[in-house]
C-alpha positions in Angstrom: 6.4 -5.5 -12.1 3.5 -3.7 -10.4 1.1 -5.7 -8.2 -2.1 -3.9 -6.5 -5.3 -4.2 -4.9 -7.8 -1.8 -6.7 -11.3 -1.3 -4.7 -13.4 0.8 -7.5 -16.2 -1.8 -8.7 -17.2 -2.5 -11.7 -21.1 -1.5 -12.7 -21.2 1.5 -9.7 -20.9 5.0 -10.3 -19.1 6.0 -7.0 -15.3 4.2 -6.2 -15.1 1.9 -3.6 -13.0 3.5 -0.6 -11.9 1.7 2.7 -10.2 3.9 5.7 -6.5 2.6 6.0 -6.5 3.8 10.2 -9.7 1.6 10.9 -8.8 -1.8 8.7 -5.0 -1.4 9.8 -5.1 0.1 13.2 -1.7 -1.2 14.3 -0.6 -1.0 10.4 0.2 -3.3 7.8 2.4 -5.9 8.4 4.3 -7.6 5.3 6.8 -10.6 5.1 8.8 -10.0 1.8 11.7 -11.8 -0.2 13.6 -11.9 -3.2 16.4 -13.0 -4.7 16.2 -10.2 -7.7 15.0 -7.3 -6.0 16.2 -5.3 -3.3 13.4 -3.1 -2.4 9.4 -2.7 -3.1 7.4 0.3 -2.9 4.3 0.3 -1.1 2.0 2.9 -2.7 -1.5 4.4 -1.1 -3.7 6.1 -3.7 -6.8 8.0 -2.2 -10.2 8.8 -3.8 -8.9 12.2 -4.8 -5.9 10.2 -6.9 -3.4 11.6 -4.9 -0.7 9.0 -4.0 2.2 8.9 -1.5 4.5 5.5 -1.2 7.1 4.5 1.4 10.3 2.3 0.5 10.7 -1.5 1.5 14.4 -1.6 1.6 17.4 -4.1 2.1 15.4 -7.1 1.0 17.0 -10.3 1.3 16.9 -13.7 0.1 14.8 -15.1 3.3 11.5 -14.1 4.6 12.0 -10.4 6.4 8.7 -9.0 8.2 7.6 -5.3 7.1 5.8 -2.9 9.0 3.6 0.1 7.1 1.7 2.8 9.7 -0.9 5.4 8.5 1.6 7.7 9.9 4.5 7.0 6.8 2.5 8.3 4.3 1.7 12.2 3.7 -0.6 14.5 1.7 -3.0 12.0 1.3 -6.4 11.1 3.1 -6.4 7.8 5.3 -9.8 7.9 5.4 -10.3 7.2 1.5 -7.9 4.8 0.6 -8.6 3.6 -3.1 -5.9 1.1 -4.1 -2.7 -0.1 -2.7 0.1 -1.2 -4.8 3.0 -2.8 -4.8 5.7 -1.6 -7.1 8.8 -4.2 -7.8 
């Protein structure tokens, strides 16, 4: 199961970018659960395509709060973040 949050826009010729250090200055924060899953990726794609994900892991059963900094992902530009998704 793959949820994400996609900022091209339909109708416009350029994609829709946002820079992840300026909307998430003290990073992402994320309360997660499951009772099937025991891990989630978070994945950062930039305008260029490239993509670099970091590993939710040891998910349990009851709400656990998840932190995600500019600083765990590599080889990609902050500044042109085009989609985050969330692999299951």
């Amino acid at each position: 199961m793959i949820g994400f949050v996609d900022y091209f826009v339909i109708h416009e010729v350029t994609t829709e970018t946002f820079n992840f250090n300026t909307k998430f200055p003290s990073g992402m924060v994320f309360t997660v659960d499951s009772n099937n899953v025991t891990s989630v990726l978070v994945e950062l794609t930039d305008k260029s395509g490239k993509r670099d994900q970091v590993k939710l892991k040891d998910i349990t059963t009851f709400g656990q709060k998840y932190k995600v900094e500019g600083s765990d992902f590599f080889g990609i530009n902050l500044t042109e973040i085009r989609q985050i998704a969330f692999v299951f």
